[in-house]
C-alpha positions in Angstrom: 80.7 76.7 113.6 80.0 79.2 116.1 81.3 83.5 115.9 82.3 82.7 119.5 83.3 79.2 120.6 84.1 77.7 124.1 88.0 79.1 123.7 86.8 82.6 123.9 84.4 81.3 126.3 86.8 80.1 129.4 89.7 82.5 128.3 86.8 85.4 129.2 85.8 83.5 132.0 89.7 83.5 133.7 90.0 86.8 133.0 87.3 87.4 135.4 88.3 85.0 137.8 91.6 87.2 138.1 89.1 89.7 140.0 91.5 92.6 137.8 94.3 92.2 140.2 97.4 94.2 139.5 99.0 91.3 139.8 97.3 89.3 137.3 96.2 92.3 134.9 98.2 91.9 132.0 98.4 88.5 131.4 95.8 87.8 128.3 97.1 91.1 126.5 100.7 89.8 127.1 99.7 86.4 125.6 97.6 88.5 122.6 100.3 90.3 122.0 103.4 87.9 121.8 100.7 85.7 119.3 100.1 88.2 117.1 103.2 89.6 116.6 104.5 85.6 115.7 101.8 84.7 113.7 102.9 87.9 111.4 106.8 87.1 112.2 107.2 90.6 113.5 109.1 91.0 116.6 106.6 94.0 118.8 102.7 94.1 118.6 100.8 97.0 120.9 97.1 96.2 122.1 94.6 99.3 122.1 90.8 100.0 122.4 89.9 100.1 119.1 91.2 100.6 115.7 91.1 103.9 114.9 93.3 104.4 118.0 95.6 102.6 116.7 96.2 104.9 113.7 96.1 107.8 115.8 99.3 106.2 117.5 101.2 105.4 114.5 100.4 108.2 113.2 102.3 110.0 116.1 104.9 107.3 116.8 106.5 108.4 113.3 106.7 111.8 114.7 103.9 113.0 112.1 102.5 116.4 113.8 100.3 119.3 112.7 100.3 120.6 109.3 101.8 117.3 107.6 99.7 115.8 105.0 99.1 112.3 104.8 97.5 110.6 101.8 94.5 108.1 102.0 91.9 106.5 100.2 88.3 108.0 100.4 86.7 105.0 99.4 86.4 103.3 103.0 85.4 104.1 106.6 86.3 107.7 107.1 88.0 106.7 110.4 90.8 106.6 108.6 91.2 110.0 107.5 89.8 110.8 111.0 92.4 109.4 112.7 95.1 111.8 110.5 92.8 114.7 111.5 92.9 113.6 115.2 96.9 113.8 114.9 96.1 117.3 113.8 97.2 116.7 110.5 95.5 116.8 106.6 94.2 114.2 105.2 95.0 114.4 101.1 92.5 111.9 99.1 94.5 109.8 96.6 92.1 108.3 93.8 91.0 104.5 94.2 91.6 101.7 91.0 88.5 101.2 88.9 89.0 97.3 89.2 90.5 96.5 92.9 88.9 99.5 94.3 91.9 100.2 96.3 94.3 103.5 96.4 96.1 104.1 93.1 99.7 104.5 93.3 99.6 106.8 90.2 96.8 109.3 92.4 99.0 109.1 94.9 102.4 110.3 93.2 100.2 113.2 91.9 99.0 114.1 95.0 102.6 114.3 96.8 103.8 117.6 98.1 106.5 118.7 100.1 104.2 118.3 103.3 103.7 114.8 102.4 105.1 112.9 105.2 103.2 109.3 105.1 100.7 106.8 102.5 98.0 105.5 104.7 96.5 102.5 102.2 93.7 100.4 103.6 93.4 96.8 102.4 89.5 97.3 101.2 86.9 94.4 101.5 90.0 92.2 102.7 92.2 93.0 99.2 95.4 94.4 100.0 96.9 97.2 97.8 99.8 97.3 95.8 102.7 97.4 98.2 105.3 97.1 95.5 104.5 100.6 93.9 103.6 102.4 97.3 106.6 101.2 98.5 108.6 102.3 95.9 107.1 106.2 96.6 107.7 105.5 100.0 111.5 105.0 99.5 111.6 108.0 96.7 110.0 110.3 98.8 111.0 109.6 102.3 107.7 108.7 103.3 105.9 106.3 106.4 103.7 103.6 105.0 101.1 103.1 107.6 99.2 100.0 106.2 94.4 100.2 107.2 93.9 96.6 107.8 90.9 96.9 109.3 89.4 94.8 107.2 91.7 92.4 106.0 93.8 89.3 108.1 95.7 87.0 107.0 95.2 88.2 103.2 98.5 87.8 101.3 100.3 89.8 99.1 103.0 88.3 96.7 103.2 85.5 99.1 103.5 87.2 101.9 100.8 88.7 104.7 99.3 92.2 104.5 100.6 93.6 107.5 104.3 92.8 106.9 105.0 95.8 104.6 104.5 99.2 106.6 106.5 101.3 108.9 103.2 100.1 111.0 100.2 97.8 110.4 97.0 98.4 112.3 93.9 96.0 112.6 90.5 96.3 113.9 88.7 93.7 116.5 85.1 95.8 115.9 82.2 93.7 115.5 82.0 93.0 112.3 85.5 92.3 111.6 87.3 88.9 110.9 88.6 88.4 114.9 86.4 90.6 117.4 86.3 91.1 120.7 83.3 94.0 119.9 86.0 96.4 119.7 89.8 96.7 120.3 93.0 97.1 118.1 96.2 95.9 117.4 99.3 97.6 116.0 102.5 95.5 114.8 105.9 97.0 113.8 109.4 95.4 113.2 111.0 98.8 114.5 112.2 99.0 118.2 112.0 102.7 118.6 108.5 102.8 116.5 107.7 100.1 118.8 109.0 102.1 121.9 106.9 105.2 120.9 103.9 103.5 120.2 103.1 102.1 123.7 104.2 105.1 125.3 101.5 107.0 123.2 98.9 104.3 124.1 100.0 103.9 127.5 99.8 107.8 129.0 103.2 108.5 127.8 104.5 106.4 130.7 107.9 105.8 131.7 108.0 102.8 132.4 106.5 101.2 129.5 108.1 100.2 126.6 107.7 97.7 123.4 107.6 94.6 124.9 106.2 96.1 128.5 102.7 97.3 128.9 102.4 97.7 132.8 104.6 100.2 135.2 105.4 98.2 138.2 104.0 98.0 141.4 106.9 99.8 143.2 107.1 102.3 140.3 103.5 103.5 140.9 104.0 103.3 145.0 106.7 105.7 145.1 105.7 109.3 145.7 108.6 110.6 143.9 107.9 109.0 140.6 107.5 110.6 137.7 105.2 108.9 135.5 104.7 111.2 132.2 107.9 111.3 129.8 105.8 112.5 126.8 102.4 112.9 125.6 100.1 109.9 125.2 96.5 108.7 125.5 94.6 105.8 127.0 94.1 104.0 124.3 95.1 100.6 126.1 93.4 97.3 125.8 91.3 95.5 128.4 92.3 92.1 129.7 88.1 91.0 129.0 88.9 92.3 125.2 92.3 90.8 125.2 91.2 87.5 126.5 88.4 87.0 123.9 90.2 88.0 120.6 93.3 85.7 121.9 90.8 83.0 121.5 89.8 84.3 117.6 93.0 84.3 117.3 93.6 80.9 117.9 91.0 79.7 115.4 92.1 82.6 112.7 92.1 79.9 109.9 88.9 78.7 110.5 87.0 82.1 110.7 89.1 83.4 107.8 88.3 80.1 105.9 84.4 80.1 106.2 84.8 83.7 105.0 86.4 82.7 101.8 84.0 79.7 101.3 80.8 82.0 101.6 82.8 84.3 98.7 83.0 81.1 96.2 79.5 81.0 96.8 79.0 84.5 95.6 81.5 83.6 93.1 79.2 81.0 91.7 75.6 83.1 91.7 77.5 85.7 89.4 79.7 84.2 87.1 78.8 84.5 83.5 76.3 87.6 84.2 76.4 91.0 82.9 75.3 92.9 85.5 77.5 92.9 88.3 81.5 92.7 88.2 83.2 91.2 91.6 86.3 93.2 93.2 89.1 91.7 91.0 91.3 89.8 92.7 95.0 90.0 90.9 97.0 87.4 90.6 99.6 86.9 93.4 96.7 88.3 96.1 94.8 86.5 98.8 91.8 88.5 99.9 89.8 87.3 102.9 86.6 88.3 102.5 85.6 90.9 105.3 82.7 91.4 102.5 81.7 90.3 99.2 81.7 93.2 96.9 80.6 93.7 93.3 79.7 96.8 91.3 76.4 97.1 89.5 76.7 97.7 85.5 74.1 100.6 85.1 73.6 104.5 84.5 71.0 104.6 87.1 72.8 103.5 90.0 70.5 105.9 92.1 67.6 104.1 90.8 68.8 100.8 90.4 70.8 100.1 93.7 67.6 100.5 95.1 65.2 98.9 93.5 67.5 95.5 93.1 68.1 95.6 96.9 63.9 95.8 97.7 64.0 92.8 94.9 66.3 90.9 97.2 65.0 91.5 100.8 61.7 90.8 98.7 62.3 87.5 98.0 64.3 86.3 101.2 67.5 88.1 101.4 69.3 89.5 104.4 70.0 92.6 102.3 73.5 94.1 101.6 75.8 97.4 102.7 76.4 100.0 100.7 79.7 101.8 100.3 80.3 104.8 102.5 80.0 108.1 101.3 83.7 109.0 100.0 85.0 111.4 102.9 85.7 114.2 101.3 81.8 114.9 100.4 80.6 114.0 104.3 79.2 117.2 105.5 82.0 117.3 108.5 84.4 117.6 105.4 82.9 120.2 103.3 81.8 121.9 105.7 84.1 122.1 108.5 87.6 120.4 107.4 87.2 121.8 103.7 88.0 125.3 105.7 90.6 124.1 107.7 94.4 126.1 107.8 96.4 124.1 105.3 94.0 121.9 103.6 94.4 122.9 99.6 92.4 120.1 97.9 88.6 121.3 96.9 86.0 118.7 98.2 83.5 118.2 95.0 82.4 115.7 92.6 85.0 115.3 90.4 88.0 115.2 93.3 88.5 111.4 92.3 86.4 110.2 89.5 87.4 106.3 90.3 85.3 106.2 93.5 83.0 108.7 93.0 82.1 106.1 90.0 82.2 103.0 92.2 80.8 104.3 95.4 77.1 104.5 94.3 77.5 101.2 92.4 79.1 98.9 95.1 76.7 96.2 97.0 78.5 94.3 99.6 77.5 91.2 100.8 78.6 89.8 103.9 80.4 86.7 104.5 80.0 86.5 108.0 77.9 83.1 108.0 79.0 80.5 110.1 76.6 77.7 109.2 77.1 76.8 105.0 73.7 76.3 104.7 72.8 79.9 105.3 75.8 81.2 102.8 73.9 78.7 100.3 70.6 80.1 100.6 71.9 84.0 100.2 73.3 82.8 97.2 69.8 81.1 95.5 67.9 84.2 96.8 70.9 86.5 95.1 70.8 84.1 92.0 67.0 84.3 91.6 66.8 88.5 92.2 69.7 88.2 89.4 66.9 86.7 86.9 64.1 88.9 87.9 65.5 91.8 87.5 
C-alpha cells in the first residue's frame, strides 16, 4: 500500500488544472468539507491551514478571550496550550492518568476556577479520553469541551467516534498524522452559530461567509462599496492543492487507519508477557488508532536506560523510536516567559503533575506508519531481539 495513492494523485492533478480560477477555487474544500462532516454525522466542518489554527478558532468561536483559563494536558505537543495562549488566554495543566496517559478528570475538577471557561482534552497516541467524566464537569461547570484530535481518527469511544463529543473537534493533516496533506486542519461542530463564527474567524472575519460558505462572491468583492470585515478573523483558510489531497486520504481512511492498527498488534505481540515495558492501556469500550505505538519503560534510571535501550535498537537494525515531549509547562518559553505572565497562578516545577512527569521520560513510541507488512514485521524481530539483550 502506498502513503499517497493515485486518488490523491489525479484529485491534486485537477486542482491544478483549475489554473486557481475564482470560479473553480473552492471546489475540493467544498467536497472535503461536506465528507468529513458526514463521515462523523455532524452537520458543518471548516477547512484551515493547519491544526493548531484550528484551536485558535474554536478557541475564539466560543467567545473565550483574554484572561480565561482553559485546562489541558501537558503530556502532548505544546501546540495545544499554544494555541490557548495565542487566544490570549492561560493555559492551566490538568494531570495525565498513569495508565491511558490521557488528562485526568479528577486533575481537572481540582484545577477549576471561576476563570475556567473550557477543557481542551487531546486524544493522545490515537486513545481518546474519558468523555463521560469531562462531560459531566462540562455541564456542572458551564464549560466548552474543545476535543485535540490531532492524533487520533476514527478512534471510538463507547461506540461512538472521538470527535462527536465537544462543543468543537479539531484534527490535524501534518505529516505524520493518519490523513495528510503535509499540513492543513479540520474543525467539525454540530452548532450553527459555533459553526457561523468559526469560518468567519478563519476566513478574515468576512461577511459573506458563513457555515456552510467559504467563498464571498464574485459581485460581493467587485463592488467598491462593500464592506468586507464584520469581526476579527485570520487567514487560516485551506488551500484547494491541500484540500484536494487529503479528500483523497479521506476516501481510503479505513485502509490507512487499518494498517496502523495491524502494525500495533505487531507490537502487541513483541511485548506481551515481558516485564519491562507496559503498552498505553486500552480500556474496554475504546478504539485507538494507532498514530503511534507507545509503551512505558519499567526502570528507575529512565535517564540512563531510555538511552542506552534505543542505541541497542538502532544497533541491531531498528528505525529508532520518539520520545515524549517535554511536558509544557517545564519548556523554557514556559518558565521563563509565560510562568510571568498577568494571570497565570500555577508554579511551573517538577512536581506540578506527578503522572506525566513520571511517564514523560519513560515513554518510547514507535511508529506505525508502515505501509508494506513486511517492514512492520521486521521492527518487531529487531524490537523483540533488543527486548532479550538488554
Amino acid at each position: 500500500m502506498e502513503r499517497i495513492s493515485e486518488i490523491e494523485k489525479r484529485y491534486v492533478l485537477d486542482a491544478l488544472n483549475n489554473q486557481f480560477s475564482t470560479s473553480l477555487n473552492g471546489i475540493y474544500n467544498n467536497r472535503l468539507e461536506q465528507k468529513f462532516a458526514e463521515v462523523f454525522s455532524v452537520p458543518y466542518a471548516v477547512g484551515h491551514v493547519n491544526g493548531t489554527a484550528t484551536l485558535h478558532t474554536a478557541l475564539a468561536s466560543c467567545g473565550i478571550v483574554a484572561g480565561d483559563e482553559v485546562i489541558v494536558p501537558p503530556l502532548t505537543m505544546s501546540s495545544t496550550a499554544l494555541s490557548v495562549l495565542q487566544n490570549g488566554s492561560i493555559p492551566v495543566f490538568a494531570d495525565v492518568d498513569r495508565y491511558t496517559f490521557n488528562i485526568n478528570p479528577d486533575s481537572v475538577r481540582e484545577n477549576i476556577t471561576e476563570r475556567t471557561k473550557a477543557i481542551m482534552p487531546v486524544a493522545l497516541y490515537g486513545l481518546p479520553p474519558d468523555y463521560d467524566e469531562l462531560l459531566k464537569i462540562c455541564r456542572e461547570y458551564n464549560l466548552f469541551l474543545i476535543e485535540d484530535n490531532a492524533q487520533c481518527f476514527l478512534s471510538e469511544y463507547k461506540g461512538r467516534l472521538a470527535g462527536r463529543f465537544g462543543h468543537f473537534a479539531s484534527f490535524s493533516f501534518q505529516a505524520s498524522k493518519h490523513l495528510t496533506c503535509g499540513e492543513g486542519g479540520m474543525l467539525i461542530t454540530s452548532d450553527e452559530e459555533l459553526a457561523n463564527k468559526a469560518r468567519r474567524f478563519s476566513s478574515l472575519g468576512y461577511a459573506g461567509v458563513s457555515a456552510k460558505q467559504g467563498k464571498i462572491t464574485r459581485n460581493d468583492i467587485q463592488d467598491p462599496a462593500y464592506s468586507r470585515h464584520v469581526s476579527l478573523g485570520f487567514n487560516y483558510r485551506m488551500s484547494e492543492i491541500q484540500a484536494a489531497l487529503v479528500l483523497g486520504q479521506l476516501e481510503r481512511s479505513r485502509e490507512l487507519i487499518e494498517a496502523r492498527i495491524h502494525v500495533a498488534r505487531i507490537f502487541d505481540q513483541v511485548i506481551e508477557g515481558n516485564d519491562l515495558f507496559m503498552r498505553q492501556i486500552e480500556p474496554t469500550g475504546y478504539l485507538n488508532t494507532y498514530w503511534s505505538y507507545s509503551l512505558t519503560m519499567n526502570t528507575n534510571q529512565p535517564e540512563k536506560d531510555w538511552y542506552t535501550f534505543r542505541h541497542l535498537f538502532q544497533k541491531n537494525g531498528g528505525d529508532g523510536y520518539y520520545a515524549a515531549w517535554k511536558l509544557s509547562y517545564l519548556e523554557p518559553l514556559f518558565l521563563n516567559e509565560i510562568q510571568y505572565m498577568k494571570g497565570v497562578t500555577q508554579k511551573y516545577q517538577s512536581g506540578l503533575c506527578p503522572n506525566a512527569e513520571f511517564l514523560q521520560p519513560r515513554i518510547l513510541q514507535f511508529k506505525t506508519n508502515y505501509w508494506k507488512p513486511e517492514e512492520a514485521f521486521h521492527q518487531g524481530e529487531i524490537l523483540r531481539k533488543t527486548i532479550k539483550q538488554f
